[in-house]
N, C-alpha and C positions, 0 to 999 in steps of 0.2 A: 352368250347367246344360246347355247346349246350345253349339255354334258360337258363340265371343261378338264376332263381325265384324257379324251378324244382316243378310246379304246379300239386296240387289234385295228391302229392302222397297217392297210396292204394289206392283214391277212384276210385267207380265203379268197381273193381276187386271182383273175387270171395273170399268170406270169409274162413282164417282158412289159406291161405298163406299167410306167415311170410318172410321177404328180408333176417332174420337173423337165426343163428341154436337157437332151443330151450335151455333154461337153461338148461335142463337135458342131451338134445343133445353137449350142446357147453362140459360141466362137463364132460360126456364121453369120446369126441374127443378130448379135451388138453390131458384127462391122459392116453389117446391111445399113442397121440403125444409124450408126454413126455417121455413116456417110452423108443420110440422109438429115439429119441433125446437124451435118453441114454444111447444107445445100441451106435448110430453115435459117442457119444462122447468117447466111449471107443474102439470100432476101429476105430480111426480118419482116416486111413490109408487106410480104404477099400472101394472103390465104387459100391453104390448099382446102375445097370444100371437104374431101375425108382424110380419114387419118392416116396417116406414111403408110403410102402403097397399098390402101387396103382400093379397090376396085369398089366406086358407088354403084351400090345397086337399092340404096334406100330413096324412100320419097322425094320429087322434087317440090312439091309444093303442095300447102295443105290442103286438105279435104272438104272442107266449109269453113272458106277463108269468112272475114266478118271482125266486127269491133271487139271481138273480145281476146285477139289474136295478140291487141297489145299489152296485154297482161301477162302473158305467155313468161317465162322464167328461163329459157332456152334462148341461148345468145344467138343474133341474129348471124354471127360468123362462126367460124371453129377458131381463129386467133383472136383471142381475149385480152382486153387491159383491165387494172383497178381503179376502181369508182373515185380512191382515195387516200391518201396515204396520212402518217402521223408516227410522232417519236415515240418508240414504246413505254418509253417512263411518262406519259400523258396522251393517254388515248382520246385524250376530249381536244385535243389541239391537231384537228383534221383539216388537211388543204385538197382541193384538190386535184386528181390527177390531167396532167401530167406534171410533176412542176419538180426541178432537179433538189436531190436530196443529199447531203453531204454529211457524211460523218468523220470524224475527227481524232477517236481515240477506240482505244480499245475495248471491243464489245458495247460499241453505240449502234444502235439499232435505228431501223424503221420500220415501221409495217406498212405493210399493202391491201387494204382490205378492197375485194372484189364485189361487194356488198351481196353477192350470192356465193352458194356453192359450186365451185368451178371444178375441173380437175384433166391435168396430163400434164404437159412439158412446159415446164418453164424455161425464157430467156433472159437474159439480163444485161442488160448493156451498161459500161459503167467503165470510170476515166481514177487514175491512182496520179499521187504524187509522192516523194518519198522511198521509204523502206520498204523492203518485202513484206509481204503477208495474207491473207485467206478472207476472201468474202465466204458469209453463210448464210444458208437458208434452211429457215423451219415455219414447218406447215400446219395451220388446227385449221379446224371445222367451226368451234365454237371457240369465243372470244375467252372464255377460262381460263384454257391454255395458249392461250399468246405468251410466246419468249424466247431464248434463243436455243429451245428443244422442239422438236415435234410432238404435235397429240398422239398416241401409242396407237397405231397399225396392226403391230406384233401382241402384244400385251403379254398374259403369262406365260405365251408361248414361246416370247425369246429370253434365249439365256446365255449370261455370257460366263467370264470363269470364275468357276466354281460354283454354276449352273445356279446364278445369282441373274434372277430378272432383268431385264435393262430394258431401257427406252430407244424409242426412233432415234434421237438424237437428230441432228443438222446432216446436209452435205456439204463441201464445198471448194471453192474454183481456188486455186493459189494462184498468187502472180509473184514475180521478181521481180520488176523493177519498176519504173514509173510508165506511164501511158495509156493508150484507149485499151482497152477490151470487152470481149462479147463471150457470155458464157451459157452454154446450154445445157441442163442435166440429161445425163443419161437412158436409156430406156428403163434401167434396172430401176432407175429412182423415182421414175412417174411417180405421181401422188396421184391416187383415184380421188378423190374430194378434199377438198379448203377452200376454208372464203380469205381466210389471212396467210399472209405469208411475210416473213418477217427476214429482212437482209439486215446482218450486222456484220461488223470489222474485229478482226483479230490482228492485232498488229503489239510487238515488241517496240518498236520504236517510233516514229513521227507521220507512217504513213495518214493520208488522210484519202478518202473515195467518195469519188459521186457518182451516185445513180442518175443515170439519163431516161432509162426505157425501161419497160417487164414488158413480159406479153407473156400467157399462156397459149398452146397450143392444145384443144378438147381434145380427150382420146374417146372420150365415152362415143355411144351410137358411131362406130366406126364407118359405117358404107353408107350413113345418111349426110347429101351434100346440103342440105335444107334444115339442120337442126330445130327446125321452130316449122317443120312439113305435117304438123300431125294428123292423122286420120281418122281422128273423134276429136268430138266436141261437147263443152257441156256450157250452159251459162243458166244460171238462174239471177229473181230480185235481190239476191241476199249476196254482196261480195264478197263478204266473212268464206262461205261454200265455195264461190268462184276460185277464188285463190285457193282454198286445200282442194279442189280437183285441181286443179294446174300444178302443183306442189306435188300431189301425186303422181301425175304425169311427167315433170322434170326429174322427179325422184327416180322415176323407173328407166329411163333417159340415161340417168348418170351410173345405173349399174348395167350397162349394157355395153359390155368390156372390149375389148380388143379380145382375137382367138391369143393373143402370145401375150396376153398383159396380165394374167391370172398372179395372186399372192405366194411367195413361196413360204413353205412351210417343213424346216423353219427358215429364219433368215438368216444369209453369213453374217456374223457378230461384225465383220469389219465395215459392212454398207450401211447396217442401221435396218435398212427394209431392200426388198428386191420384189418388183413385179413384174416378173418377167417371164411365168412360168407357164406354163402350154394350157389353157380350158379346154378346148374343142377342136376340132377336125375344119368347124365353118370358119369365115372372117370374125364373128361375135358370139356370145352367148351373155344371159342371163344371170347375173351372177346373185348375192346375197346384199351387198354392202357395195357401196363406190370406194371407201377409202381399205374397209377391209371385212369381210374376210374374204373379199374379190375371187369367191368359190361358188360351185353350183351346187345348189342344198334344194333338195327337192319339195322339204319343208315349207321354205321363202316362198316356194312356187304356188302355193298352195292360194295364194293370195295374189302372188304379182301378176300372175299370167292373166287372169281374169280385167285387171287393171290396163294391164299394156295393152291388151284386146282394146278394151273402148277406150283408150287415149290415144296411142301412139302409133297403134295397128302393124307394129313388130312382132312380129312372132317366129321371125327367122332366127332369131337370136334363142326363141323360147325351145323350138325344134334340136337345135344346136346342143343347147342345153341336156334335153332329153336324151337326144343320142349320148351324151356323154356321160350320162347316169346309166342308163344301158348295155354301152359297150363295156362296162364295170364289171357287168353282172356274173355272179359268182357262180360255182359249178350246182350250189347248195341249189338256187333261184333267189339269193337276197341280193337285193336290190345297196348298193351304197347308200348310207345316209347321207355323205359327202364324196362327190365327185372329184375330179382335176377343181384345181393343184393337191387338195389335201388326201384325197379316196380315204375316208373313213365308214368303216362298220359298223354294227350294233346299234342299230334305233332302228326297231320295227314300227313304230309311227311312220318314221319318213321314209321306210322301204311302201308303206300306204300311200303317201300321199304323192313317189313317183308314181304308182300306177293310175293316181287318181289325176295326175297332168298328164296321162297319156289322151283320157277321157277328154278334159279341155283343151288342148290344144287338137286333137280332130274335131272336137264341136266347135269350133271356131274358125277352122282353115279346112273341113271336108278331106284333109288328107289321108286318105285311103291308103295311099302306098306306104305311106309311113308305119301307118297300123300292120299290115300287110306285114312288113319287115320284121317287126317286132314283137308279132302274136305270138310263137313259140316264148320265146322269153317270159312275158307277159304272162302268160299260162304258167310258166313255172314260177313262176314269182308268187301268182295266187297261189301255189300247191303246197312253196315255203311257207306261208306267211298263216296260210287257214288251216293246215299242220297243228299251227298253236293254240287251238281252240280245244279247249279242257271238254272230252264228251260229257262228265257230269253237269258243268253248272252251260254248257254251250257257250263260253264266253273266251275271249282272246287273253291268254295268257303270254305277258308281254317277260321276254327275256334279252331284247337287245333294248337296252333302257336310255339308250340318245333320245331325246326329247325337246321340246323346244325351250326347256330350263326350267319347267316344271321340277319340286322337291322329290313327290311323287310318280317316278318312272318305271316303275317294274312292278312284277304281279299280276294281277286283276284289276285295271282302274278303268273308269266310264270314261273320259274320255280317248283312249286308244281303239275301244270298243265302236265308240261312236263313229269313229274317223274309218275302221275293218266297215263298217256298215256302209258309209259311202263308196269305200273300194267295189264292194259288191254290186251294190247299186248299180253303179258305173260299170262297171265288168257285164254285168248283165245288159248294159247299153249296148256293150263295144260289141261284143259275142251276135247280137241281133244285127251292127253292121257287119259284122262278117259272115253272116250269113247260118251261122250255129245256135240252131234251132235247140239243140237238146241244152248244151254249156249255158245259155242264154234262162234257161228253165233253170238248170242248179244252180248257176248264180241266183238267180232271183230266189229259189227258197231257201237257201243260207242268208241271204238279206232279212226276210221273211221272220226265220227262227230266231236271229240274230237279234232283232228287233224288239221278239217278243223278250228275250233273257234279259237283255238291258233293261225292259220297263222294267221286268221281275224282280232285278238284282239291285238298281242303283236307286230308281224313281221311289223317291220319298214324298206319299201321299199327303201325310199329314205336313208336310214342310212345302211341296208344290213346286221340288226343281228336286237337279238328281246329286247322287252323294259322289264324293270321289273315288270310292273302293268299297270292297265289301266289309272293312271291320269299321272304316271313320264313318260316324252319325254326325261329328262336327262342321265339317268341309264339305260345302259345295259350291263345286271349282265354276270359275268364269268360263274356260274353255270347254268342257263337257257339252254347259248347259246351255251356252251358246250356238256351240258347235249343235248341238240337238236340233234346233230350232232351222240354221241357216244351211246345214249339211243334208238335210231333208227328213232325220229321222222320226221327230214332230209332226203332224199337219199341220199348218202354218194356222189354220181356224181353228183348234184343238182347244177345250180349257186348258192341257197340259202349257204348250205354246204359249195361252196368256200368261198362264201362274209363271211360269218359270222368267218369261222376257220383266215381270213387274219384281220377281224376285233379282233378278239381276240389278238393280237399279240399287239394294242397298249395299251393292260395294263401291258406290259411287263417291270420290271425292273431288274438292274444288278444284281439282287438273288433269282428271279422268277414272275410269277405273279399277280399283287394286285388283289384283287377282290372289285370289283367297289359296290357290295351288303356288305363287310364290310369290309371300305375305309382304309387302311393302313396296314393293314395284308396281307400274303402269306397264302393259302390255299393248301397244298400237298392232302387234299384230294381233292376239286374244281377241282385242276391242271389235278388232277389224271384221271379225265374226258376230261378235254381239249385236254390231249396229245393224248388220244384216238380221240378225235373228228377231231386234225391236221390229226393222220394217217389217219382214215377213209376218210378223203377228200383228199387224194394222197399229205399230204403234208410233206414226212417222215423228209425231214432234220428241217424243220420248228417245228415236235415232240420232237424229237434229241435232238433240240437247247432247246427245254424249261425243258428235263429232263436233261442237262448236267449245265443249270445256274440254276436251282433249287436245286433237288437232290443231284449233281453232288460238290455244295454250302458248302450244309450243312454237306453230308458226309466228305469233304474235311476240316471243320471247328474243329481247333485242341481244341475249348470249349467244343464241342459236345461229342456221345458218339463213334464217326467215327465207327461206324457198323451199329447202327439202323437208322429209318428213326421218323422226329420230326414230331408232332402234326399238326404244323402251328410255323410263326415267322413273324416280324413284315418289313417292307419294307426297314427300316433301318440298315436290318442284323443282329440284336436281336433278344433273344429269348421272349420277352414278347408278343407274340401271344393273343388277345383277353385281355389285360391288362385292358384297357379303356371298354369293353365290359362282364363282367361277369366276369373277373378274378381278379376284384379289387384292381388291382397292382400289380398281387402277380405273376411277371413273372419265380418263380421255380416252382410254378405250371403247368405251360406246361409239356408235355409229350413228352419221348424223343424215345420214342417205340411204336407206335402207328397204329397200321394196318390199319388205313383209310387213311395213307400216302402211300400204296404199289403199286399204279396204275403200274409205270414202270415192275416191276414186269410179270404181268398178260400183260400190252401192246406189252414189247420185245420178248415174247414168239409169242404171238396171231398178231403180226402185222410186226415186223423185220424179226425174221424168219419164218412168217409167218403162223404158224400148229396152229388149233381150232379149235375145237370141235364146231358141230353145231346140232346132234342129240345126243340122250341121250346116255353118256356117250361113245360117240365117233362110234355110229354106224352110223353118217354120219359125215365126217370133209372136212376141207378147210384150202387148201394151198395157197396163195396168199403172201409172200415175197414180203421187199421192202426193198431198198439196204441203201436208205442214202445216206451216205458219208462211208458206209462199204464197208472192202473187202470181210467178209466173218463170217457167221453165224452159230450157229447150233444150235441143244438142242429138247427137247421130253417131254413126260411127259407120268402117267399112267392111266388109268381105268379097270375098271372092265375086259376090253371085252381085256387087254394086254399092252404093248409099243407102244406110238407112238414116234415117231421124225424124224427128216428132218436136213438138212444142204443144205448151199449155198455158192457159190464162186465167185466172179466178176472176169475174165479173159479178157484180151486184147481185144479180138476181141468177148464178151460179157459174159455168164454165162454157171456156174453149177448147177444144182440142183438135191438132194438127196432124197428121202423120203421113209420109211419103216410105213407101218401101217398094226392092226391085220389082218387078213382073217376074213371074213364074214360081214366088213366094207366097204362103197363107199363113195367116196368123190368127190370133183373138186381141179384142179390145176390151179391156173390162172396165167398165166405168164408172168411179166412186160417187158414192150418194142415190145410187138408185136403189136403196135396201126396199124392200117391202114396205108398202104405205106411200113412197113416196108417188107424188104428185107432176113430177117434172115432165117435160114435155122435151125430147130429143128430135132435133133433123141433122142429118147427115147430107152435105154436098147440096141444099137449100130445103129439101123433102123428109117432114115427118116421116119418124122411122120409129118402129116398137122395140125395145129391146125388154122381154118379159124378165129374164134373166141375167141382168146389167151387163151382158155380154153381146159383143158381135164378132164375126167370125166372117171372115172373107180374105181375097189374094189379094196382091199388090201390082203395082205397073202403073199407078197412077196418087193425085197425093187427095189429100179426105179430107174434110174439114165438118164437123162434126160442133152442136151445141147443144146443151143444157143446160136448159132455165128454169126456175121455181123446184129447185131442190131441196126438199123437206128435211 
C-alpha cells in the first residue's frame, strides 16, 4: 500500500507514546472483554445495538429514508448470520443457512459464506462426539483464499523464526471430550473484514462435530445503534452507480474501527494476528483498511473523509482520526505519515495531505474549536514541510519518500508538488477562518508561485499533460495529472484541464486505469482523483465510463467480496495489487475494504447530482448537475446547519431540477445547456426567470423546483 521498508518507525516522535496498549492496560481490557464475550456467549440470541460497552452516540435512523434503503449493504443488526454454507472441497454444493453441518474426519471443513463483507467477533456453537480435538477457523475476504489458513492481515510484515514471513494461519477452540460447546474468539483475534469463514476438525482419532449456529458480532461503526442510519443519500437511473455509491459507503462503514481494535504491529508469532492495539483517544476512528492495516494514514483520508461526509455523515470518527495524527506531531513540525498502532515517519506527501484533512473536515463540521486547538501545530507543520522548497527552481524537494506506492517518491516530482499546492490553498482558507489576515496573504502567494513553477517545470505543452519529474520526458503519471485537475491546480474550463483529462483516458484498460507511476497495477484510489478530474473538466460520460469498467469490475467480480470496494488490482484482473512492489507476492494481502477506493462515492453526490458544500459546513453550497447518459438523479446529505438535497430529471424537450437547502444558507445553481446561443426558456417555482449567465444565486429555507425546456 505504501513504502514497504516502513522507515524511522517512532523516531522523532514525542516520548512515552506507545502504537500498542500497555501490559497492564492490554491485562485489563481482554478481562473486560472476556467477561463480556461471556455474557454474548450466553445470549447468543440478543443483539446489542453497539459494540461491547462502547456508549451509542451514533445515528438512530436515516436521514432520507426511501426505496433505495433496500439496497443498502449495511446489516440491518450488529449480530450477523451466513447466507450459506458448503463443503470446501466443492464450493458449488451451497445449502442454505441455517442447516447443521457435520464433519467427520480430520481437516474436513465447511465454509460459511456471509455473501458480503462482514467483520468482528465470531461465535460458534457446535456438539462433538468422540476423541479430543480442535475446531478451526480461517477467514478471507475474497473467495481465492478459502482454506484452512487465513488471507494475510500481517503480510511481509510478520516474521516468524528466522525472520521467515508467515501467514495469519487459523485460531482455535480445543475440546476434551464429547458434548455441546459454544466458542467465542477473543478480542485479540477479531477479523476486521471476511465474507468466508471456514470451520474445519483436527482430530487424531474418531472424533466427529456439528456445527449448530455462527453468528458474527460487527465491531465496525462502533457507537452507531442503526447500522443502515445513513445521512446521505444518492440514487440515480443507472443501478450499476447505485450500488458503487452504497459499496462506497458500507466500505467506509467497515473501516470505522473500535478506539481499542487498531492492528498491531507486529504481531505475536504465537496468535497469527492481534487487533487489539489503541487508535484514538475517542470510541472510533477512521482507519485505512477493515481487515488491515486497521491504522490511520492520513493519505487514505485524502479521499474517505470527503466520501463518509455525503454517505454516512461520521466524521467523529474522522476528527478522532485527526487528533491522533496530531498528538504524533514531532518537535521538527512533521506530521506522521502513519498514526496509532503503527506511528510511522517519512512521507512528506502524507505529512500534506494530514494538513489538507484538517481543511475538510472543518469545512464540513464548521468546527472551529478544533481548528482553534490545533493552529500552533498546523503552522509548524507548514514551516516543516515548505522548508523543502528548493529557492532555485521554487519547487518541493521531497526527502521523506512514503508515498502512496508510487516507484517514483523522492526528489523533485509533480505530483507532491501538486498535492504542497493544495496544502497551501487550503492553508490560505484556514488562516482567513482564523481570522489572520497577513498568514492568509502568504499562504496564498506561495500557492500563487508554486503554481506558476509547476506549470514551468512539469507541464509538457507539446504532450498536453504534466511529466513526472524533471529528467523523465517518458512518464506521465495518473496521479499528478489527475490530481492537477481535481485538487484545483487547473481551472476546471482550461484547455490545460481538457488536454490533460482526454490524455488520461490512454492508460485506460478493460478493468480500469494503470498508473504509468506504478506500471501494471489499477489504483481505485489514483482513479478516485481522475474521475473527479474528467467531471470537473465537463467530461461526465468520460467519468461514467471509468467508474463503471473500474469499480463497476470489481463489484460485479463474483471472487471479490461484491459490496466493498478493493485496495487496488493488477491490470490483468487479479487481485495481487503491488505484488512485485512491497507486497512480496503475497497477493491475499490486498485489501478488500479499503476507504481510499470510495472516490465514486463523494464524485456522484458532488458532481452527478451535483449538491456540495463549499462553505463550512454548508453555509455556502453548489449546485451544478451533469446528466451523463442519465435520466435522472437524486440524493442529499446532512450538516450541522440541517438537510440538503436535490434531484433531477432529463425530459424531452430538456430538464428538471429540484433543490431544498436549510435557511440561513446561499448558494449558486449553475445550469447545464444554457451555453450562448441557446434558446431555452427557464421558470423557477412556476415564473419565467432570466438566467443570462446559466447561473442563479440565492439562499435557502425553502425547496425550488426549477425547469428548462428547448435546450439547444
Amino acid at each position: 500500500m505504501r513504502e514497504d521498508d516502513m522507515p524511522d518507525r517512532l523516531s522523532n516522535f514525542p516520548t512515552g507514546i506507545q502504537p500498542h496498549h500497555s501490559s497492564w492496560h492490554n491485562e485489563t481490557m481482554i478481562s473486560l472483554r472476556l467477561s463480556l464475550l461471556v455474557f454474548t456467549a450466553i445470549s447468543f440470541s440478543v443483539a446489542s445495538p453497539c459494540w461491547q460497552g462502547v456508549a451509542c452516540t451514533g445515528p438512530t435512523k436515516a436521514a432520507f429514508p426511501g426505496p433505495w434503503e433496500k439496497n443498502i449493504f449495511s446489516p440491518s443488526s450488529r449480530n450477523v448470520e451466513p447466507q450459506q454454507s458448503f463443503p470446501l472441497e466443492d464450493i458449488h454444493k451451497a445449502t442454505s443457512y441455517p442447516s447443521p453441518q457435520n464433519l467427520h474426519k480430520n481437516a474436513s471443513a465447511v465454509v460459511y459464506d456471509f455473501g458480503k463483507a462482514v467483520g468482528g467477533i465470531a461465535t460458534i456453537k457446535y456438539s462433538t462426539t468422540g476423541d479430543a480435538g480442535r475446531l478451526g477457523l480461517a477467514f478471507s475476504e475474497a473467495k481465492d483464499w478459502i482454506g484452512l489458513a487465513s488471507d494475510s492481515s500481517n503480510g511481509p510484515f510478520a516474521h516468524g523464526v528466522g525472520d521467515q514471513a508467515c501467514g495469519d494461519g487459523a485460531i482455535y477452540d480445543s475440546f476434551s471430550s464429547s458434548g455441546q460447546h459454544s466458542f467465542t474468539m477473543e478480542l485479540q483475534h477479531l477479523r476486521g473484514s471476511f465474507r468466508y469463514l471456514t470451520a474445519f476438525l483436527l482430530t487424531n482419532g474418531t472424533t466427529s462435530l456439528s456445527i449448530s449456529a455462527v453468528e458474527v458480532e460487527i465491531a465496525f461503526a462502533p457507537t452507531w445503534p442503526n447500522l443502515q442510519a445513513y445521512q446521505g443519500y444518492f440514487h440515480c437511473s443507472d443501478d450499476e452507480l447505485n450500488r458503487i455509491w452504497l459499496a462506497g459507503a458500507y466500505t467506509l462503514q467497515t473501516n470505522i474501527a473500535p478506539s481499542d481494535c487498531g492492528r498491531w504491529w507486529d504481531p505475536p508469532i504465537e496468535t497469527g494476528w492481534a487487533n487489539n492495539a489503541t487508535l484514538s483517544n475517542g470510541s472510533s476512528a477512521i482507519v485505512d483498511g477493515a481487515k488491515r492495516d486497521r491504522t490511520i494514514w492520513p493519505g487514505d483520508m485524502g479521499v474517505a473523509v470527503g466520501a463518509a461526509f455525503y454517505s454516512l455523515g461520521d466524521l467523529e470518527s474522522v476528527v478522532n482520526a485527526l487528533n491522533g495524527v496530531y498528538d504524533l506531531q514531532a518537535p521538527t513540525g512533521e506530521l506522521p505519515r502513519a498514526a496509532l498502532p503503527l506511528i510511522s515517519t517519512g512521507g512528506d506527501a502524507y505529512h500534506c495531505w494530514g494538513m489538507i484533512g484538517v481543511y475538510n473536515y472543518v469545512l464540513y463540521t464548521d468546527d472551529l474549536a478544533f481548528l482553534n486547538r490545533r493552529w500552533k501545530g498546523y503552522q509548524k507543520a507548514m514551516e516543516y514541510i515548505y522548508a523543502k522548497v528548493f529557492p532555485e527552481s521554487g519547487l518541493l524537494n521531497v526527502t521523506g519518500t512514503g508515498d502512496w506506492a508510487r516507484l517514483n517518491s523522492y526528489g523533485t516530482y509533480s505530483e507532491a508538488n501538486v498535492i504542497l499546492h493544495r496544502t497551501l490553498t487550503t492553508a490560505a482558507e484556514l488562516a482567513g477562518w482564523m481570522g489572520d489576515v497577513d498568514l492568509q496573504t502568504t499562504y496564498a502567494k506561495r500557492a500563487t508561485q508554486l503554481k506558476r513553477n509547476i506549470l514551468h517545470h512539469f507541464y509538457d505543452d507539446s504532450y498536453g499533460a504534466f511529466r513526472d519529474n524533471l529528467t523523465s520526458t517518458s512518464v506521465y503519471p495518473q496521479d499528478a495529472n489527475s490530481m492537477a485537475i481535481a485538487l484545483g491546480l487547473l481551472s476546471p474550463t482550461s484547455e490545460r484541464s481538457s488536454s490533460v483529462s482526454e490524455r488520461l483516458t490512454g492508460n485506460w484498460t478493460p478493468f480500469g486505469a494503470e498508473t504509468p507511476e506504478l506500471p501494471n497495477n489499477i489504483s481505485p484510489f489514483i482513479s478516485s482523483f481522475e474521475i473527479q478530474a474528467h467531471f470537473l473538466a465537463g467530461a461526465p460520460d468520460r467519468a461514467l465510463e471509468l467508474i463503471r469498467r473500474s469499480w463497476g469490475w470489481y463489484l460485479a467480480n463474483p471472487n471479490g467480496t461484491e459490496s466493498t470496494l478493493i485496495e487496488g488490482y493488477l491490470t490483468n484482473g487479479s487481485f495481487g495489487y503491488r505484488n512485485y512492489q512491497g507486497y512480496e507476492w503475497d497477493s491475499s494481502y490486498t485489501s478488500h475494504a479499503h476507504g481510499w477506493s470510495t472516490g465514486p462515492t463523494s464524485a456522484l453526490t458532488e458532481y452527478v447530482l451535483g449538491l456540495s458544500v463549499t462553505g463550512r459546513a454548508g453555509s455556502e453550497w453548489r449546485l451544478a448537475p451533469q446528466f451523463g447518459d442519465l435520466n435522472f438523479a437524486e440524493g442529499g446529505f446532512t450538516t450541522g446547519l440541517g438537510k440538503f438535497s436535490a434531484k433531477w430529471r432529463v425530459r424531452d424537450d430538456g430538464y428538471e431540477l429540484e433543490w431544498c437547502v436549510p435557511k440561513g444558507t446561499k448558494g449558486v445553481v449553475l445550469l447545464p445547456g444554457l451555453q450562448a446561443g441557446s434558446d431555452a426558456v427557464v421558470t423557477m417555482n412556476g415564473k419565467k426567470t432570466e438566467v443570462p449567465d446559466h447561473k442563479i444565486r440565492l439562499g435557502g429555507g425553502k425547496k425550488n423546483r426549477l425547469v428548462v425546456k428547448r435546450v439547444m
